[in-house]
C-alpha positions in Angstrom: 0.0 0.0 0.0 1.6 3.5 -1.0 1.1 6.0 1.9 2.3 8.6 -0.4 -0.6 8.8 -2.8 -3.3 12.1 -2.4 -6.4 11.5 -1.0 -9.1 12.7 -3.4 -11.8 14.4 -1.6 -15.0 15.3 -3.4 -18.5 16.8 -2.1 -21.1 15.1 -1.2 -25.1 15.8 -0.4 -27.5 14.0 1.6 -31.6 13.6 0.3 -34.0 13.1 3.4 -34.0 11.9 6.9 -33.0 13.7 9.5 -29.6 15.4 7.7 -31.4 16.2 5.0 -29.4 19.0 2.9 -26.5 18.0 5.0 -23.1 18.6 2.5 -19.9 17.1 3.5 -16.3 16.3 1.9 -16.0 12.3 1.3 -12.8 10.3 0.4 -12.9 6.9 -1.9 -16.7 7.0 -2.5 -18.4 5.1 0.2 -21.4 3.5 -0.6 -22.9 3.4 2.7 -22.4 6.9 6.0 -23.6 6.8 8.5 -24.7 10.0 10.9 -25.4 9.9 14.8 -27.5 11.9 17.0 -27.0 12.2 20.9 -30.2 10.8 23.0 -31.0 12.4 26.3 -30.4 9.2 29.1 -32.0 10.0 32.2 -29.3 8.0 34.0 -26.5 6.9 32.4 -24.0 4.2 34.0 -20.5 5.4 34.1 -19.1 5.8 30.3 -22.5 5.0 28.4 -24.1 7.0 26.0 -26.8 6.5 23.6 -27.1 7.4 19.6 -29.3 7.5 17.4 -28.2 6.0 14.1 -29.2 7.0 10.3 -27.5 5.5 7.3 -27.3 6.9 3.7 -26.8 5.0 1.3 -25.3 6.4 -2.2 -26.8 6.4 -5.4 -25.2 4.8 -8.0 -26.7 6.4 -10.6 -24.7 9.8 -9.6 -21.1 10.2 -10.7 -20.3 13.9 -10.4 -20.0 16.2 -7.6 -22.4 16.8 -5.7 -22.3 12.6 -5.0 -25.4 11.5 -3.4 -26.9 9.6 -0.4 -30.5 8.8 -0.1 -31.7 7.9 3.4 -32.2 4.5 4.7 -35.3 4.3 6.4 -35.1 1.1 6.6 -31.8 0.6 7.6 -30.1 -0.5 10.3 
């Protein structure tokens, strides 16, 4: 693996759910991000901490910049 090799960045946008609008910089096209919310715990043990989890998903059919992610609602 070459360490020395630029990392292309390129902009991305996500379509509905709860980021909806959200734009972002992205490296290697992943097909799948994922985005957390904090939840309110009403008495957390020591350490813990709750999220809420949404996952994008890109479409394939994009292949310029902006790249998008349609929400999962389905998902996890």
């Amino acid at each position: 693996m070459d360490l020395h090799v630029a990392t292309k960045w390129e902009t991305a946008v996500l379509a509905g759910g709860p980021a909806d609008g959200l734009r972002m910089q992205v490296a290697g096209r992943p097909s799948v991000l994922q985005v957390t919310y904090p939840c309110r715990v009403e008495s957390p043990a020591d350490g813990v901490r709750v999220e809420a989890l949404y996952v994008y998903r890109r479409q394939l059919g994009v292949n310029s910049e902006p790249l998008a992610y349609g929400y999962d609602s389905a998902s996890p």
